[in-house]
ZAMARRO-57339 format. One record per residue (C-alpha): residue number from 1; residue in three letters; z, y, x. Coordinates in steps of 0.5 Angstrom, whole numbers, plus 500, padded with zeros to 3 digits. Example, Ala and Ser with C-alpha at 12.3 -4.5 7.8 and 13.67 -1.06 7.14 Angstrom:
+------+------+-----+-----+-----+
| resi | resn |   Z |   Y |   X |
+------+------+-----+-----+-----+
|    1 |  ALA | 516 | 491 | 525 |
|    2 |  SER | 514 | 498 | 527 |
+------+------+-----+-----+-----+
***
This chain:
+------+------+-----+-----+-----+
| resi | resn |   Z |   Y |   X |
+------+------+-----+-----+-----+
|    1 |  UNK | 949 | 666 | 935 |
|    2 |  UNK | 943 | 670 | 933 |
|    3 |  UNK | 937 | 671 | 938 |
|    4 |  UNK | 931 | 676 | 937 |
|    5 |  UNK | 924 | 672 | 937 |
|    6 |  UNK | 917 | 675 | 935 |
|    7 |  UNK | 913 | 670 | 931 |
|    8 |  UNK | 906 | 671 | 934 |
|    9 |  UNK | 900 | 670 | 930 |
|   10 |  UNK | 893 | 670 | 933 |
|   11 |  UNK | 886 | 668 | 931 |
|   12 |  UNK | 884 | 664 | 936 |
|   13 |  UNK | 877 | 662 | 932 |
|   14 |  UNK | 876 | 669 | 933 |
|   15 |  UNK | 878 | 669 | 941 |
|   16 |  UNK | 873 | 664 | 942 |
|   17 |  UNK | 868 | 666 | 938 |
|   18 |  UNK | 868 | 673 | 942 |
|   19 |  UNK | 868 | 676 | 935 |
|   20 |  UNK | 876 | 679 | 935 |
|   21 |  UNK | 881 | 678 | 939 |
|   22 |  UNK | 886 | 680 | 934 |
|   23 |  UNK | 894 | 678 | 934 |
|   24 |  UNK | 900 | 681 | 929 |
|   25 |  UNK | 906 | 679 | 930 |
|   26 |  UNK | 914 | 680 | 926 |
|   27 |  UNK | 920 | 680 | 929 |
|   28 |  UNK | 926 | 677 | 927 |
|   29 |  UNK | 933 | 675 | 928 |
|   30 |  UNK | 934 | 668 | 928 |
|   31 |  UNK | 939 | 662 | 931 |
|   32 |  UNK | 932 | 658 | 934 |
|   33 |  UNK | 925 | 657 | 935 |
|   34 |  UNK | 925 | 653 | 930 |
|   35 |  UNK | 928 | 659 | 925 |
|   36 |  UNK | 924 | 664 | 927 |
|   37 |  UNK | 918 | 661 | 926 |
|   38 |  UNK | 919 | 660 | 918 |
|   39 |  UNK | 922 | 667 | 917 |
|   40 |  UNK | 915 | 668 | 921 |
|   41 |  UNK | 911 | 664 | 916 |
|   42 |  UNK | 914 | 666 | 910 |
|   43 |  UNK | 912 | 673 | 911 |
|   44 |  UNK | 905 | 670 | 914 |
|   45 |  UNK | 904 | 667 | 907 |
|   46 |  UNK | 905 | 673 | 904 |
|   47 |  UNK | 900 | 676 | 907 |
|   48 |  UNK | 894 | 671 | 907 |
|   49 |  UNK | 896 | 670 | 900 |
|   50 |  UNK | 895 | 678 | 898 |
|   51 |  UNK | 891 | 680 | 903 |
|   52 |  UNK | 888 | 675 | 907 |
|   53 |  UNK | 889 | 675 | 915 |
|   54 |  UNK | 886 | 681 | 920 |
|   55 |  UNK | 882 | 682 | 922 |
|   56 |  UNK | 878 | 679 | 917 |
|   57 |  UNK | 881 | 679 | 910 |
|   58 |  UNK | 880 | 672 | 910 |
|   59 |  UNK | 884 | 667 | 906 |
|   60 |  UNK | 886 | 661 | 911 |
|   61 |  UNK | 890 | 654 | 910 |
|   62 |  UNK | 898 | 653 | 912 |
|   63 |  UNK | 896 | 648 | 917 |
|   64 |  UNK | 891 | 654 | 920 |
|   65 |  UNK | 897 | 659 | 918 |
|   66 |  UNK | 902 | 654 | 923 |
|   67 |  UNK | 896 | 653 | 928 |
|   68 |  UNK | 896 | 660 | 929 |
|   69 |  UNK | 904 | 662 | 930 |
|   70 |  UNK | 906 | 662 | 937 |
|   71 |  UNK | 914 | 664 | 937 |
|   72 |  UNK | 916 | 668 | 943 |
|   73 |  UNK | 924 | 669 | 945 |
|   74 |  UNK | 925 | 676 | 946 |
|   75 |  UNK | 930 | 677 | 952 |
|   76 |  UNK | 935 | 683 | 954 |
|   77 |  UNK | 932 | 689 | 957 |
+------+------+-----+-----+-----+
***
């Protein structure tokens, strides 16, 4: 059975830094976590590749791109 999840990606340098405190996120439907995370990924790629990640445009690693993600379970309302 499918769930929706929202993959959350936050600029976390940013956060800390005080520059941005920007966060974006997908939501997806998808059998776990783990699932859901890669659809989220697949569509981060996408961006970083084209645009580069907000706020900055910059282009960042995969391992900075999954450094980022954060999956959360979205439950009945």
């Amino acid at each position: 059975m499918k769930d929706y999840y929202t993959v959350w990606f936050t600029n976390f340098v940013g956060c800390a830094l005080g520059i941005s405190d920007i966060s974006w996120g997908i939501t997806v439907s998808a059998t776990s976590e783990s699932e859901a995370l890669e659809i989220g990924m697949k569509e981060a790629r996408t961006l970083n590749r084209e645009f580069g990640m907000p706020p900055h445009n910059i282009r960042v690693s995969e391992a900075e791109l999954r450094q980022m993600a954060t999956v959360q379970r979205m439950l009945d309302a």
